[in-house]
Residue, then its C-alpha position, 0 to 999 in steps of 0.5 A: x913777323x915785326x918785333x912786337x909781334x914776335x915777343x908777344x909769340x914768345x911770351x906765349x909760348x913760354x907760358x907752359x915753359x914758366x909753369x914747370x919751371x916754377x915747379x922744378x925751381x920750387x924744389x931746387x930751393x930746398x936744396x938751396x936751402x941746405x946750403x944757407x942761400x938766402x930767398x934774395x940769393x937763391x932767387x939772383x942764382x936762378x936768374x942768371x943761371x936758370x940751369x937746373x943741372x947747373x944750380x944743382x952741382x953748384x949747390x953740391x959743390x958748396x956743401x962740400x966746400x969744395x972751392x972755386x976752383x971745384x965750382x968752375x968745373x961744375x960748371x963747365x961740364x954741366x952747362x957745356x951743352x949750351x955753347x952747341x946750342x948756341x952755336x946751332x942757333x946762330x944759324x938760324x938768324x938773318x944774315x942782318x941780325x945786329x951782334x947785340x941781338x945775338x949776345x941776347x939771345x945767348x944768354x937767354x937759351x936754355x934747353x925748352x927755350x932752345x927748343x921752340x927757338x930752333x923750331x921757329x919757322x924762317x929766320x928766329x926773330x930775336x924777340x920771340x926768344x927774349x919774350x920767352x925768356x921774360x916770362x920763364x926766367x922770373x918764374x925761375x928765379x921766384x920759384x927758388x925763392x919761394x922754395x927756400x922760404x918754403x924750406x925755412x917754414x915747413x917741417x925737416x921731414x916735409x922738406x926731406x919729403x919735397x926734396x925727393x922732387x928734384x931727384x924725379x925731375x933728374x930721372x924724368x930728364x935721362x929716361x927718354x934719351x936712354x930708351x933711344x940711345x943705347x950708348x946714352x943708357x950704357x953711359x947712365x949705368x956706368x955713371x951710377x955704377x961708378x959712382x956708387x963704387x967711389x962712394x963705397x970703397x973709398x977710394x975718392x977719399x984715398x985721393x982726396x977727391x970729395x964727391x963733387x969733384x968724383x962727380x965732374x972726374x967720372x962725367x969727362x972719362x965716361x963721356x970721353x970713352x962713350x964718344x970714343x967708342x960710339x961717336x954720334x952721328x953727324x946730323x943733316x937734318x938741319x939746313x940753315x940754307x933752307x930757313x928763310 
């Protein structure tokens, strides 16, 4: 498959990919909107980040003004899963593929991109993922604009109301992976279980932690203890011999 041809795939496919990310977007901009970002702001942090997760305890971190130091760490924990997948999709490129090609294709994986990148039948040809990407992430990034202006416009309790949308989206992304992984549910579980135990007793405060920074302290233990006790098994099913 030429260039032209494998973009116009990747065009294609990222439609369905586009269209929720519009709607998941849409209401990440209400979020936004607490956080006095600007539709011209909100809309350049969704093009560059296009994380849900990420934007997410971004947003977190600013209202709790917990500093730069506090948003690196957001970030690093929430959006670690990309430098796998990355590394898991650089075996799938022809042996030629330029290295600017490859640095593209980097910054355009997210998780649904990953997704139908992996699963591209032979080599991944760099421009069915860059088309892909052209169509998803401007939808995005005009999706979060569009739900802050929306946030701007609308009524506090509609908003409040909209808001609850993103909570179902985060409860949409852990269900699956919990009902076939035990340890993943167990890790869940301890997640809310701790959290909420923070939060009432007080003991974050006591060590002058915020709930941003809580958050990024439970994620690493009980990832690192879930991966001690259970590690995940190594997966063979992917022969980057068997390709082409």
């Amino acid at each position: 498959m030429n260039d032209i041809s494998a973009y116009k795939k990747g065009l294609r496919d990222g439609i369905p990919i586009a269209l929720g990310y519009f709607a998941v977007a849409f209401s990440l901009g209400f979020m936004a909107k607490k956080c006095s970002i600007s539709p011209l702001q909100g809309f350049i942090c969704s093009f560059f980040t296009r994380a849900s997760a990420g934007e997410y305890g971004g947003y977190t971190i600013i209202m709790q003004d917990a500093g730069i130091l506090g948003m690196i760490a957001m970030s690093i924990v929430t959006n670690l899963r990309y430098l796998l997948m990355s590394t898991a999709l650089s075996q799938k490129f022809s042996p030629d593929t330029p290295f600017f090609k490859r640095i593209l294709t980097g910054f355009c994986v997210t998780d649904e991109i990953f997704g139908i990148s992996i699963a591209y039948n032979g080599y991944l040809n760099p421009y069915y993922t860059f088309g892909a990407f052209s169509v998803s992430t401007p939808l995005w990034a005009l999706g979060t604009m569009l739900g802050i202006i929306a946030g701007n416009i609308l009524p506090a309790r509609a908003v409040s109301a909209l808001s609850v949308a993103l909570y179902g989206m985060f409860i949409a992304i852990i269900i699956p992976p919990c009902k076939k992984d035990r340890a993943v549910l167990l890790s869940v579980t301890a997640g809310f279980i701790l959290s909420f135990f923070a939060d009432l007793s007080g003991i974050a405060g006591k060590l002058g932690l915020n709930s941003g920074i809580t958050i990024i302290v439970l994620t690493i233990l009980i990832s690192a203890v879930t991966a001690y006790i259970k590690p995940h098994p190594q997966d063979t099913a992917f022969d980057s011999e068997n390709n082409g």
